[in-house]
N, C-alpha and C positions, 0 to 999 in steps of 0.2 A: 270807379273813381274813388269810392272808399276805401276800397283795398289800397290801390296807391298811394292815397292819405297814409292810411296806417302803415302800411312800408314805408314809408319816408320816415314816417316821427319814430318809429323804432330803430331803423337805420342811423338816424341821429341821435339818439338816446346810445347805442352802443357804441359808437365813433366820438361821442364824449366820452363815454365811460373810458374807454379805449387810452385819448388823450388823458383824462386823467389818474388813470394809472401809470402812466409813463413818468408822471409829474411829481410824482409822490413816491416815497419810499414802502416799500414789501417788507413783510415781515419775512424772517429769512434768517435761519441758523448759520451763523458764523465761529471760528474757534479764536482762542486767544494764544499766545505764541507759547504761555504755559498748557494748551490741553485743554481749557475750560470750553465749553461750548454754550453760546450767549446768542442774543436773538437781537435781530436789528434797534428794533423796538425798544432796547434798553440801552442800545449803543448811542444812537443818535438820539441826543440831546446836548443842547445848544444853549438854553439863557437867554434865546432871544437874540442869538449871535448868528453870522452866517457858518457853517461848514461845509471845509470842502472835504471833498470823497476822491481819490486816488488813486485807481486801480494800476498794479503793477505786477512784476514778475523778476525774480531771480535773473531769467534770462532776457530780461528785456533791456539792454543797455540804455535806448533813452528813457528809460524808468526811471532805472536808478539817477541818470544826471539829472532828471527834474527833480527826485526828491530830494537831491542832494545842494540843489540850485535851493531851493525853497527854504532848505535848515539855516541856508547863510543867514537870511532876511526876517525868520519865523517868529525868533522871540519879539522882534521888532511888530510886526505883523497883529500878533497876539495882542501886544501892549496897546496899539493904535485901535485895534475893532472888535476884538474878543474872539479872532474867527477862531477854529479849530481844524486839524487837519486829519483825518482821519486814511492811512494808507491799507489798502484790500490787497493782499496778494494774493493771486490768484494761482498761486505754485501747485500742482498738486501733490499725490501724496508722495513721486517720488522726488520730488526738486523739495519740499516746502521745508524740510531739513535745514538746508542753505538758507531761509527766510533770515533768522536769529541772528546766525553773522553777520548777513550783511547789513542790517539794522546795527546792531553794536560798531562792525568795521566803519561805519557811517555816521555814528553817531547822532542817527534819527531822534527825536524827542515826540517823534507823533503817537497816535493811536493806532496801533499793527495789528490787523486781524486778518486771518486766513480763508479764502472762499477755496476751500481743496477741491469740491464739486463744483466750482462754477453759479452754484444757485443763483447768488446775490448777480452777480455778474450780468447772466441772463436773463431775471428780472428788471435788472435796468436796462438791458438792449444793450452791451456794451460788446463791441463785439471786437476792435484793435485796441491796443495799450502802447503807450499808456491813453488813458482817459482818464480827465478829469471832471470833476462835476462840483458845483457848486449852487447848495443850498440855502434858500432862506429863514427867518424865524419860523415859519409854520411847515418847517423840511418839505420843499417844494422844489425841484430843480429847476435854478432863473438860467444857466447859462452853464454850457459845458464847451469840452475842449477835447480834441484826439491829436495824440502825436507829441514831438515835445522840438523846438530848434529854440535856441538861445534867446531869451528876452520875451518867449513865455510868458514869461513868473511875472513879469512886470502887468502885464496884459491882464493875468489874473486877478493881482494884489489890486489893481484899476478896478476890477470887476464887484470887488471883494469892497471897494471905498464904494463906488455907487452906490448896490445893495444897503452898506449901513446908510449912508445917506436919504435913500429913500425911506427908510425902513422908520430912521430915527425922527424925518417929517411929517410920515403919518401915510405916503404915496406906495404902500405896501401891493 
C-alpha cells in the first residue's frame, strides 16, 4: 500500500513537472539573421506585455500569409497592448539563406531568429507550421494556434486583448 502511495505522488510530481515545462519557455540557442547566436532567455522579454512566438519556414506558404496578414494590423496591435511578435524560422542550413529576403521582400518589422537545428522548435513540442503561440507577462504559454486560413489574425489579436485584460485586473 505504501509503495502505491509513493508511486502515485512521484507519478504526479513528474506529470506536473512535465506540464510545466511545456508551459514555460527553454533556454535554447538561437541565431539572429546577422550570425549572432543569442539564447532564449535574453530574447524573450516582454514589460509585462503578452508575446507572441511564430514559428515559420521559407517554404511554408501559409506562414508566410500569416505574417504578412499580421504586418498589415501590427503597428496597430503594438500601440493598443504592447504585444510583441517574435517570428522563429525554422529554415535550416540549407533554405535559412532565403530567411533575409523574404523578411525585407515582406517588409516584416518583427523579431527574426533562426532555429537551423530545430532545438527551440522541439522544446516547445511544435511540430506543423505555422504555429503560433502566445505568451503571457510571466512567459507562460496561455494559448496557441497551428495552421493559418484567413481571419486567424483576428482570433489571435481577441486572444491577445483578453490576456491584457486579465493581466491589467490582477486575474493573472
Amino acid at each position: 500500500m505504501i509503495r502505491i502511495a509513493f508511486l502515485t505522488i512521484v507519478s504526479l510530481l513528474v506529470l506536473g513537472n512535465v506540464a510545466l515545462a511545456q508551459n514555460t519557455l527553454p533556454t535554447v540557442e538561437l541565431e539572429t539573421l546577422d550570425g549572432r547566436k543569442v539564447k532564449t532567455t535574453d530574447v524573450f522579454t516582454n514589460d509585462g506585455n503578452p508575446i507572441i512566438i511564430s514559428f515559420w519556414s521559407t517554404w511554408c506558404k501559409p506562414c508566410i500569409k500569416e505574417l504578412t496578414t499580421i504586418q498589415d494590423e501590427y503597428i496597430d496591435w503594438q500601440e493598443e497592448t504592447g504585444v510583441k511578435l517574435i517570428a522563429i524560422s525554422i529554415d535550416d542550413n540549407r533554405t535559412s539563406s532565403g530567411v533575409p529576403m523574404i523578411v525585407n521582400a515582406k517588409g516584416w518589422e518583427y523579431e527574426i531568429y533562426l532555429d537551423k537545428n530545430s532545438d527551440f522548435k522541439r522544446a516547445m513540442n511544435v511540430v506543423n507550421i505555422p504555429h503560433t503561440l502566445l505568451l503571457n507577462d510571466k512567459l507562460e504559454v496561455v494559448w496557441q494556434h497551428t495552421s493559418y486560413a484567413p481571419g486567424d489574425e483576428e482570433e489571435l489579436y481577441e486572444q491577445v486583448l483578453l490576456l491584457k485584460e486579465n493581466q491589467g485586473s490582477g486575474n493573472k
